[in-house]
C-alpha positions in Angstrom: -77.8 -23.8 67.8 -77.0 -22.0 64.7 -74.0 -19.4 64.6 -73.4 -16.7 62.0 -70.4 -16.4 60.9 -69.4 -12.6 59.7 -68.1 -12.8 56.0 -66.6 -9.4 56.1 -63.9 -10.3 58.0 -62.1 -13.6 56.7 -63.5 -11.6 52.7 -61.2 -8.6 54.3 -58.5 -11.2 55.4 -58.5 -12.9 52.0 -58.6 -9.3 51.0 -55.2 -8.1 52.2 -53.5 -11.7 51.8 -54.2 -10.9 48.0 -52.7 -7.6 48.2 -49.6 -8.6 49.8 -48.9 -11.2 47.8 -49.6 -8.9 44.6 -47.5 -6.3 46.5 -44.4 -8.6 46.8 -44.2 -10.0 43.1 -45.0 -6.7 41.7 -42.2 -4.6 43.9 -39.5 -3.6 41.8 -35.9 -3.4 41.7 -35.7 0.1 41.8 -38.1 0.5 45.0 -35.7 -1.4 46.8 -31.7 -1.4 45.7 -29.3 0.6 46.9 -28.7 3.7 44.6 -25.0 4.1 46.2 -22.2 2.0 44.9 -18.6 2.2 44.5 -17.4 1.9 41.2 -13.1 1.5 40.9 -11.1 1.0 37.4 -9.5 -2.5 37.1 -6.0 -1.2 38.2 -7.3 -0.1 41.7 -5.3 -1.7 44.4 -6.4 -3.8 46.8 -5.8 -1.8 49.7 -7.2 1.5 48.0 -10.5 -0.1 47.1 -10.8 -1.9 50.6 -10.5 1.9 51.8 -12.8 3.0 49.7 -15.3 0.3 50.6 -14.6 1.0 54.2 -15.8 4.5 53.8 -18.3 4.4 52.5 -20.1 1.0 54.2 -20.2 -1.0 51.4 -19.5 -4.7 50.9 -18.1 -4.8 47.1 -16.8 -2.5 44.3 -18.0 -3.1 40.6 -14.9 -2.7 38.9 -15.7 -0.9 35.1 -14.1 0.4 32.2 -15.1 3.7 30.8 -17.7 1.8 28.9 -19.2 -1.3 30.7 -18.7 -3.4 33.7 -15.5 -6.0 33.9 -16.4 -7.9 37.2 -17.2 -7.5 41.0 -14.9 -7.7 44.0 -16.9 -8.3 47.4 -15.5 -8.6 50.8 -15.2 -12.3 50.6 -12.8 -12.1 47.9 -10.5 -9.7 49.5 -10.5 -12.3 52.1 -10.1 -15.3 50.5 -7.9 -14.5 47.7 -5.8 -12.3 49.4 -6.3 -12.1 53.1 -5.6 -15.8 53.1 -2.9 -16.5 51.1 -0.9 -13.7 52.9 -1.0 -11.5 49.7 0.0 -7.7 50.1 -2.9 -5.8 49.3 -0.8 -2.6 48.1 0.6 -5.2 45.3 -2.9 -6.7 43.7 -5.2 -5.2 41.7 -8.8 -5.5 41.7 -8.7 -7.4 38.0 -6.3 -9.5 39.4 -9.1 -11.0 41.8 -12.7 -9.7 40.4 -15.2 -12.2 39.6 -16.3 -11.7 36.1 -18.6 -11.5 34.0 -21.2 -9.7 36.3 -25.0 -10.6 36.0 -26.8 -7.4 36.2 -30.5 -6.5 36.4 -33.0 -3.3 35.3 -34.7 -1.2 37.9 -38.2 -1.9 36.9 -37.4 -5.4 36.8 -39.3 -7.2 40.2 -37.8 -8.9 43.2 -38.4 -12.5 42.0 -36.8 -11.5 39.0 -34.2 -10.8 40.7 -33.9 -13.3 43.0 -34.5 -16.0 40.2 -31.3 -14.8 38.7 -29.3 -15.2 42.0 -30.1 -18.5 42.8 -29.9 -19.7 39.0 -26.4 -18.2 38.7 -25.4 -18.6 42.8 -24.6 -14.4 43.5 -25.6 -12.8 45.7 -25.2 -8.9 44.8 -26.5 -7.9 40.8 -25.7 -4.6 39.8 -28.5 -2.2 38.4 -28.7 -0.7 35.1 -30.7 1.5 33.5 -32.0 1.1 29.6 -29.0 4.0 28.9 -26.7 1.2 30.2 -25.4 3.1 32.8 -25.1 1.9 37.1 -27.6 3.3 38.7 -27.6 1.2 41.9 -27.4 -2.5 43.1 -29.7 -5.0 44.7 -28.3 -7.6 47.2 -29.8 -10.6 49.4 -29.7 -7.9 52.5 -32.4 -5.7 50.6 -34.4 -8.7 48.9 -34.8 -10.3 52.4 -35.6 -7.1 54.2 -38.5 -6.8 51.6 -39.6 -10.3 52.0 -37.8 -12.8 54.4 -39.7 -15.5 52.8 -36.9 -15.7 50.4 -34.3 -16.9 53.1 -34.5 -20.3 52.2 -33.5 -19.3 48.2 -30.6 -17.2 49.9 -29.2 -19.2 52.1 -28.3 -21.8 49.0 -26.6 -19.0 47.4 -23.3 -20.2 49.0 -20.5 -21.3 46.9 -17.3 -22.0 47.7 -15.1 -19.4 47.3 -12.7 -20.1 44.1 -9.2 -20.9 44.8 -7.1 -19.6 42.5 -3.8 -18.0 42.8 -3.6 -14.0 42.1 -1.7 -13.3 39.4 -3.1 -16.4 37.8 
């Protein structure tokens, strides 16, 4: 018995594979980072820019001069460096335990751009820029895997020990 198979249907299947996978290397930075961020100068406290973070949901402060960027301070720092060693956040500043210098990426770049420069240089959160150099947003693991979980494995390797330096060092 001979049974005919309908070719529209794994052609349409094919068909929208194609088109997803186009759709995830093509998405770009901008379609998908967050287009809030907190930016502090480098003699912020501590305890002001944890407040600050608190407020408005956020995870991290870029911390930036008039002119350009001078690091990143994420949660995990604030808890590490300071948390742990019992530090008084009214008496730190944020340059004091930034992470520095700060990879950075363009909105039209695409999500395996960006995740390509995570896992080559272990971060997890890269600020956005736009070609007049100024911070228009940032991209972190949470939006790249909402946009494709298939990048989980990549992200999951992203964790580094946290350094452990002194503050004030």
């Amino acid at each position: 018995m001979f049974i005919k198979r309908s070719t529209n249907v794994s052609v349409k299947k094919v068909t929208n594979i194609k088109v997803r996978e186009l759709r995830k290397i093509m998405t770009t930075i901008e379609e998908i980072m967050r287009k809030h961020i907190d930016v502090e100068k480098q003699d912020t406290l501590i305890m002001d820019a944890v407040k600050a973070m608190e407020k408005q949901k956020v995870r991290c402060v870029l911390v930036a001069s008039d002119t350009e960027i001078l690091g990143i301070v994420t949660s995990t720092d604030v808890l590490y460096k300071v948390v742990a060693k019992a530090t008084d956040p009214k008496k730190v500043t944020l340059k004091e335990i930034m992470s520095s210098p700060v990879h950075a990426i363009g909105p039209r770049n695409t999500v395996p751009e960006a995740v390509e420069m995570m896992d080559k240089n272990k971060i997890k959160k890269l600020p956005v820029i736009n070609e007049k150099g100024e911070i228009v947003g940032i991209v972190t693991t949470t939006e790249i895997l909402a946009t494709d979980p298939e990048y989980i494995n990549t992200m999951v390797n992203l964790q580094l020990p946290v350094e452990h330096t002194s503050v004030g060092s």
